[in-house]
DRENDO-1510 file (C-alpha; in Angstrom, 1 decimal, always signed):
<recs>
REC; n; res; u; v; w
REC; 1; UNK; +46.4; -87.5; +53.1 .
REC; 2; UNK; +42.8; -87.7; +54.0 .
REC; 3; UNK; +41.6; -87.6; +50.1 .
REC; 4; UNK; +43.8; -90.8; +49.7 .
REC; 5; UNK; +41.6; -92.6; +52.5 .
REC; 6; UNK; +38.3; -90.8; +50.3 .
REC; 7; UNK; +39.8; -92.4; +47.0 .
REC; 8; UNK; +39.9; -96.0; +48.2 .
REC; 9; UNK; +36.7; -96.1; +50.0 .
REC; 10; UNK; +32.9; -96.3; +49.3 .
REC; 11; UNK; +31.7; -92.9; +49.9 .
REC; 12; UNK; +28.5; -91.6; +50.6 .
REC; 13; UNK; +28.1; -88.1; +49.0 .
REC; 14; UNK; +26.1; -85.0; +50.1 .
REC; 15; UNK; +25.1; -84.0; +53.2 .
REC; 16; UNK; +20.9; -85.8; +53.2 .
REC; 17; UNK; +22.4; -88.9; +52.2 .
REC; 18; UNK; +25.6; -88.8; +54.7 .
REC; 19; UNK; +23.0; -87.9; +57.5 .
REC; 20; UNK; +20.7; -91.1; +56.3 .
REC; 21; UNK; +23.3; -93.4; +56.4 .
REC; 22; UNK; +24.5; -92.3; +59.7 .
REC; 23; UNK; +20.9; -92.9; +60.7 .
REC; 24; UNK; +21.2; -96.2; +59.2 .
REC; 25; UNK; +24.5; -96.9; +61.1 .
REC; 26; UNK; +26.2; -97.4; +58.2 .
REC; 27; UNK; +28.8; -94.9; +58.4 .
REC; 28; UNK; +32.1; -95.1; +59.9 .
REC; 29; UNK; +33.8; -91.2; +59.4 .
REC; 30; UNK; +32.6; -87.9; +58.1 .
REC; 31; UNK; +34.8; -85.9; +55.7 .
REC; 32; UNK; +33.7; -82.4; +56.1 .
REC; 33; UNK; +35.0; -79.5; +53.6 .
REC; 34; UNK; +35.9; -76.5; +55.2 .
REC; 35; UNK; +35.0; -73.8; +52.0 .
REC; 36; UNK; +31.5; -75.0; +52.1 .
REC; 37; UNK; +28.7; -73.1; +53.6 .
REC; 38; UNK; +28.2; -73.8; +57.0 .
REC; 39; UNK; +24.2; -73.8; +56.5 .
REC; 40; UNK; +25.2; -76.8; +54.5 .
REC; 41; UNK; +27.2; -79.1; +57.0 .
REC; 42; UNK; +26.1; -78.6; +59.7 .
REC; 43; UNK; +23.4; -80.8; +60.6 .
REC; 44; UNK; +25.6; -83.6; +59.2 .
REC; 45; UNK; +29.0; -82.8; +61.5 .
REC; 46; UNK; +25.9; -82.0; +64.7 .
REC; 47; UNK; +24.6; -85.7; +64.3 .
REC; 48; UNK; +28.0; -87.2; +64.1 .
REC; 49; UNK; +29.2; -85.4; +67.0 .
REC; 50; UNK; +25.9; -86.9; +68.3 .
REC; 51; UNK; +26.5; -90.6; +67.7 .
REC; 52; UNK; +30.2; -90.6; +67.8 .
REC; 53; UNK; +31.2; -90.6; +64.2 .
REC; 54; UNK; +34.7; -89.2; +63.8 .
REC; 55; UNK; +35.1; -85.8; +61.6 .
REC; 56; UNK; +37.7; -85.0; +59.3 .
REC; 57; UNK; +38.0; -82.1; +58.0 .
REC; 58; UNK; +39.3; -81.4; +54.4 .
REC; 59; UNK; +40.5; -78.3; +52.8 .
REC; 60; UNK; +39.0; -78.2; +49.7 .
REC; 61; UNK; +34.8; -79.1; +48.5 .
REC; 62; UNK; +36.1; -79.3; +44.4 .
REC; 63; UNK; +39.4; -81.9; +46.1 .
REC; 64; UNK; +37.1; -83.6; +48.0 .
REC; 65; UNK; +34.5; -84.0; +45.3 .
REC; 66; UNK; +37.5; -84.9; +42.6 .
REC; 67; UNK; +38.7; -87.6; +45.5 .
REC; 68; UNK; +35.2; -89.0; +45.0 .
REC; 69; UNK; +35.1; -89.1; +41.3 .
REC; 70; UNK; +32.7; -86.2; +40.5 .
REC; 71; UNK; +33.0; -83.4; +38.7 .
REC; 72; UNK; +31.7; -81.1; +40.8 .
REC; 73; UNK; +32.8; -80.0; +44.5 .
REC; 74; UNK; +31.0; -81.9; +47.8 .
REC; 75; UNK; +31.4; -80.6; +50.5 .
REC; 76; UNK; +29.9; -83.5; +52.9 .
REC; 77; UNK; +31.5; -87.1; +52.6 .
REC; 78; UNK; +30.8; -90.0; +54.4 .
REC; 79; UNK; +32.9; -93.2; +54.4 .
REC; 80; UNK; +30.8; -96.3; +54.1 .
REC; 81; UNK; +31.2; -99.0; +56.6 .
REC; 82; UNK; +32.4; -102.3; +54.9 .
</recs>
């Protein structure tokens, strides 16, 4: 499952800093949730349609948060490249 891959990677939380390190080249996928406010991801999933960056999205902003090891919901979450 696609929180699994979240779990066991270096994540980059929120959508400013997902879009930074995209910017930086430093990202290698975009989890997206699909209960947050579009207003919210969608400069993020724009510039990694831009660039290339693949998209997943997720069901769930409070999963994908929890997958990260917060306690709140995130509803942008990009994997770091290693």
């Amino acid at each position: 499952m696609s929180y699994d891959k979240v779990r066991a990677s270096q994540t980059i939380i929120g959508t400013k800093q997902a879009v930074k390190a995209m910017q930086a080249g430093s990202v290698k996928e975009l989890f997206v949730a699909l209960d947050a406010d579009n207003w919210v991801t969608d400069s993020a999933i724009s510039f990694a349609r831009e660039i290339g960056i693949p998209i997943i999205l997720v069901e769930s902003k409070k999963e994908l948060g929890k997958a990260c090891g917060i306690h709140v919901g995130a509803a942008v979450v990009a994997i770091a490249v290693e």
